[in-house]
PLY file of the C-alpha trace (Angstrom):
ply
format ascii 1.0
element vertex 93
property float x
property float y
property float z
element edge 92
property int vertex1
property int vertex2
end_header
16.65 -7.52 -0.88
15.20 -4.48 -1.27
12.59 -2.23 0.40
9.52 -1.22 -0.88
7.22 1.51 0.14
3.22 1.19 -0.96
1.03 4.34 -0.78
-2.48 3.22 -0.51
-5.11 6.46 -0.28
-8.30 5.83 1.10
-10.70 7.91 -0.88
-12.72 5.80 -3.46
-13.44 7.70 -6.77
-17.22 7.94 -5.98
-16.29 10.43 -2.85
-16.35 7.65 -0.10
-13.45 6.60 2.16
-12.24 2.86 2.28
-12.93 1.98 5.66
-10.12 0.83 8.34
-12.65 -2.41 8.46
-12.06 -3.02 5.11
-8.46 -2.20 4.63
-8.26 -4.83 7.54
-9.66 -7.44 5.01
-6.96 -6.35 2.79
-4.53 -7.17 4.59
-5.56 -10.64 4.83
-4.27 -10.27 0.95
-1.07 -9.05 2.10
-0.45 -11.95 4.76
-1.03 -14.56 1.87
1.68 -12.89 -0.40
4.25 -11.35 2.60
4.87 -12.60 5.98
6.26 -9.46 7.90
5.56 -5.99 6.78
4.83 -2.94 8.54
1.51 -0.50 7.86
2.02 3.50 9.14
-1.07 6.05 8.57
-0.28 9.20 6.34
-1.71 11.92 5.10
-1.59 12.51 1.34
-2.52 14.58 -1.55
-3.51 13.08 -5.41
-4.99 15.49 -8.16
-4.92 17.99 -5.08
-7.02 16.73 -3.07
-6.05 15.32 0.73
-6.66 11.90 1.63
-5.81 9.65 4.37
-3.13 7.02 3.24
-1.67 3.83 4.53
2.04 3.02 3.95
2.80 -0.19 3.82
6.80 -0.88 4.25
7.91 -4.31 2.98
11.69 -5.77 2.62
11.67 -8.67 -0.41
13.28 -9.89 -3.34
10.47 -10.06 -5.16
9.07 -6.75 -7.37
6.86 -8.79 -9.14
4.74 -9.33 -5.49
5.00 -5.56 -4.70
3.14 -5.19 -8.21
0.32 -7.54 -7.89
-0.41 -6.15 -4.47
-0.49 -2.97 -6.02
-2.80 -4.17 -8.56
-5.06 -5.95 -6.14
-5.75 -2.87 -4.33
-6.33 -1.00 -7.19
-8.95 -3.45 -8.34
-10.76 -4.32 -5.20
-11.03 -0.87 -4.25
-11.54 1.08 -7.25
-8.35 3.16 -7.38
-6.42 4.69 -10.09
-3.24 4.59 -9.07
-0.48 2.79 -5.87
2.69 5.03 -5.31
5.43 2.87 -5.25
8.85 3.15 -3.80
11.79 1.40 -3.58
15.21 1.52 -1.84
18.24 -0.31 -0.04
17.54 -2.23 2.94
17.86 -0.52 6.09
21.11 -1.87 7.56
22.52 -2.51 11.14
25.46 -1.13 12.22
0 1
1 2
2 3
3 4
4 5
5 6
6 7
7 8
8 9
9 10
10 11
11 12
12 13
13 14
14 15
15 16
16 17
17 18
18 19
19 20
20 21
21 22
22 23
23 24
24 25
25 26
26 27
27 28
28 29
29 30
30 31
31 32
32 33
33 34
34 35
35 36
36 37
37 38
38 39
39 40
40 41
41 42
42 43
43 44
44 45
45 46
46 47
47 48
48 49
49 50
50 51
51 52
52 53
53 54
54 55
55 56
56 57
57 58
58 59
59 60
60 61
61 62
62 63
63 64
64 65
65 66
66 67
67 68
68 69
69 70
70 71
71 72
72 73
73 74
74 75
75 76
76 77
77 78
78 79
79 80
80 81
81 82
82 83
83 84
84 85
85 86
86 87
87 88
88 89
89 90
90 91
91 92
């Protein structure tokens, strides 16, 4: 397993912001494809500019998911780019 860290801005290339409504919808998307994950709000910079950003923290096996998430979101919403990152599980001690 492996953790993976998604950085979703919210600013659309046309100057508007993806609403929390609609990044709601998206995460009907994620349910479908992961069943526990965790979303934290961010602030972020791309080509300079600030946006706000969601992070959305998953654990899986699966990369291939992580990427056509990544992909959706890019494609529903207009967006250049996902930051993607990925690390060991967390572990218990």
């Amino acid at each position: 397993m492996k953790n993976f860290s998604l950085f979703f801005g919210l600013n659309r290339p046309n100057g508007s912001k993806i609403s929390n409504q609609d990044f709601f919808k998206f995460l009907k998307i994620v349910d479908t494809i992961f069943p526990s994950y965790t979303v934290s709000n961010a602030v972020g910079s791309w080509h300079g500019l600030k946006e706000d950003t969601k992070i959305l923290q998953v654990t899986t096996n699966s990369r291939k998911d992580v990427l056509r998430l990544a992909e959706e979101y890019k494609n529903i919403f207009d967006q250049e780019a996902v930051g993607i990152t990925e690390a060991n599980p967390m572990e218990f001690v």
